[in-house]
C-alpha positions, 0 to 999 in steps of 0.5 A: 542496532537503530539505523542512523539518520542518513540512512532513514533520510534516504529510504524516506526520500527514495520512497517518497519520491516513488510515491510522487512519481506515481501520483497526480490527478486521475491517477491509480496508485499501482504495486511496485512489483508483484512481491519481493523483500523489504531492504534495510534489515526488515523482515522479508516476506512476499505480497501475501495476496495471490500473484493472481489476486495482484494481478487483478488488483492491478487490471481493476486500477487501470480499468476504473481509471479509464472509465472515470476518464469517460464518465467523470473527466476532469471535473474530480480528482479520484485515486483508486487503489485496489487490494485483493478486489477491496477498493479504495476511492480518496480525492476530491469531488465536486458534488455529492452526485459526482461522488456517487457516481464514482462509486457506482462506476467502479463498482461495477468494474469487473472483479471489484468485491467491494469500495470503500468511498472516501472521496471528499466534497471540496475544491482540489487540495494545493500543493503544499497539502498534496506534497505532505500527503507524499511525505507523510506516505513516504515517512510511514513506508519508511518507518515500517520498514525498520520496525524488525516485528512487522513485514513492511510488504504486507502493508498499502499505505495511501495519504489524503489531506493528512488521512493515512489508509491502511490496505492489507492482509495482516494479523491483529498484532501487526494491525494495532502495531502499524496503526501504533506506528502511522499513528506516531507519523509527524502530519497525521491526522488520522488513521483508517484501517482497511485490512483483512484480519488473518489468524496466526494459523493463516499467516504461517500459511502464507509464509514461505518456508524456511530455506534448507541449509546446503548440504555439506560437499562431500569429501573423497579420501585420497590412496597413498 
């Protein structure tokens, strides 16, 4: 059975609003939780990168953000978001030389495997652009929470100036099914995929093993 459509209101706002909380200028965009379960009659999985892998995605965020504090101040607006040591830098810069060089200063931030710079050569976006940037973030995490053939967790969703980022580590099918879905997302310009393809092998690796039915109790037969 569909959810209704208080229900998807609600996961729409409540997710959008985590994602407003999180934004603003310099700012990384940082996991909620280091794994967990999808609400809402999704499917359950957890964080399918390593608790050790998630950590360091976590510490990469924090130790770029402050040394573009140090190298690039105020003069740019710069997100950073990491998944499995794969960055990715979307914002805005003044110049092209201040956008290599953020580029240069968080690849050489220690674990960092690679980035991905899609940082733009223009003036700050206003707050109208910014705020359907959240919506837009909100509306997908919404949506893929109630498609049943996809976990919603395995997916990192990230919006600029109506552009949606995809991170994660998934197979080919979930890749073309939430690109399908971001696609569909009403103020999407465009979709960028940067996943890391698994097998079908290597997922069911990942997932976690069906939990075994509880044993029966044991009864005792009474004497008379």
């Amino acid at each position: 059975m569909k959810p209704d459509q208080t229900t998807i209101f609600k996961r729409l706002m409540l997710t959008a609003c985590t994602v407003a909380a999180l934004g603003g200028g310099l700012t990384a965009c940082f996991p909620l939780a280091l794994g967990g379960a999808a609400v809402g009659g999704a499917l359950v999985a957890i964080d399918r990168r390593t608790s050790g892998a998630q950590l360091e995605d976590e510490g990469i965020e924090l130790r770029a953000m402050s040394r573009l504090r140090d190298n690039v101040g105020s003069r740019a607006r710069v997100s950073v978001t990491s998944y499995n040591r794969q960055v990715l830098l979307t914002g805005e810069v003044l110049n092209e030389q201040d956008k290599k060089l953020v580029e240069q200063v968080v690849a050489r931030v220690e674990n960092v495997n690679g980035t991905v710079n899609e940082l733009a050569i223009i003036d700050s976006p206003s707050l109208v652009q910014r705020s359907s940037d959240v919506l837009i973030t909100g509306q997908i995490k919404a949506l893929l929470i109630d498609a049943r053939d996809l976990y919603a967790n395995a997916f990192k969703v990230v919006t600029e100036r109506g552009t949606v980022y995809l991170l994660g580590r998934v197979t080919q099918r979930e890749a073309d099914r939430a690109t399908e879905i971001a696609r569909g997302a009403r103020g999407v310009q465009k979709v960028v995929r940067i996943l890391e393809i698994l097998s079908e092998e290597e997922l069911q690796r990942l997932l976690p093993a069906p939990a075994k039915p509880a044993a029966a109790p044991r009864t005792q037969a009474g004497g008379g």
